[in-house]
C-alpha positions as CSV (number, residue, x, y, z in Angstrom):
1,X,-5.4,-13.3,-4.9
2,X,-2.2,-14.6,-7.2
3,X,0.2,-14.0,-4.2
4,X,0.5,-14.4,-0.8
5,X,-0.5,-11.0,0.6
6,X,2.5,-9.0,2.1
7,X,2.5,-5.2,3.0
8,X,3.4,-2.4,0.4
9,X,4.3,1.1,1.9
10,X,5.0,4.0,-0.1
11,X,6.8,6.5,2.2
12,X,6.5,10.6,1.5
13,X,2.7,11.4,0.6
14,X,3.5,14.7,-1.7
15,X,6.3,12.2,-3.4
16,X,3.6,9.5,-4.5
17,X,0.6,12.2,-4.9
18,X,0.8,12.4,-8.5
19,X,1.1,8.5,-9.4
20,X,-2.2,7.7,-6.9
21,X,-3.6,10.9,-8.7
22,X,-3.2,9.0,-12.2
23,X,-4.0,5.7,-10.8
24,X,-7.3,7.1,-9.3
25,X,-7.8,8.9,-12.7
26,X,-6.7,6.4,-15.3
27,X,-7.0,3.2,-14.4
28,X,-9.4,3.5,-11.7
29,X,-11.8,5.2,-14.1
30,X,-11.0,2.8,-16.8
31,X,-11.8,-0.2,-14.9
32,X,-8.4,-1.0,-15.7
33,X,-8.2,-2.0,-11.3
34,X,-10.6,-1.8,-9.3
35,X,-10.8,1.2,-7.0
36,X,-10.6,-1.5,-3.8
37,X,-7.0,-2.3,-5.3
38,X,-6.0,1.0,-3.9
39,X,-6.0,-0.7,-0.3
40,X,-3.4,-3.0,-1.4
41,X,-1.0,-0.4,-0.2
42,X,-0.6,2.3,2.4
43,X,1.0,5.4,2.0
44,X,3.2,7.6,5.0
45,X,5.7,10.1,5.7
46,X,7.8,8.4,8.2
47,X,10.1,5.6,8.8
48,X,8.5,4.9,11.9
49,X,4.6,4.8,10.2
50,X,6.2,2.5,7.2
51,X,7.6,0.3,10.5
52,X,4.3,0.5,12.4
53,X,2.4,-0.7,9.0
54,X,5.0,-3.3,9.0
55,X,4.3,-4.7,12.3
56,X,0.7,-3.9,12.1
57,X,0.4,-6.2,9.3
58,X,2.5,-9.2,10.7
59,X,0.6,-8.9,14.1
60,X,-2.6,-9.1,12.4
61,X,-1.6,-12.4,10.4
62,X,0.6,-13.8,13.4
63,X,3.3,-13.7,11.0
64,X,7.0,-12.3,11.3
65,X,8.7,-10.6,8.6
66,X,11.9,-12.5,7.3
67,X,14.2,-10.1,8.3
């Protein structure tokens, strides 16, 4: 709730597996972040899922990205 919300996509699941594994474990179970922070940001293996998150996002918000 500090910014204005925009999508974050990580692309390749096995590439980002161990980060969300220590996020999950660490700061997760530290309270650090809540475990609802972990929907800030989808995760995919294509170019064309990251694009349809994209547009998924702008459609839902009747926004359009700036580019």
């Amino acid at each position: 709730r500090k910014i204005g919300r925009f999508p974050i996509v990580l692309v390749d699941k096995k590439f980002w597996t161990g980060l969300l594994d220590w996020i999950k474990k660490t700061l997760v179970t530290e309270k650090m972040i809540s475990e609802g922070d972990l929907n800030l940001f989808n995760v995919v293996d294509t170019p064309q899922e990251a694009v349809k998150v994209i547009d998924d996002f702008y459609a839902k918000y009747l926004l359009s990205p700036n580019f």
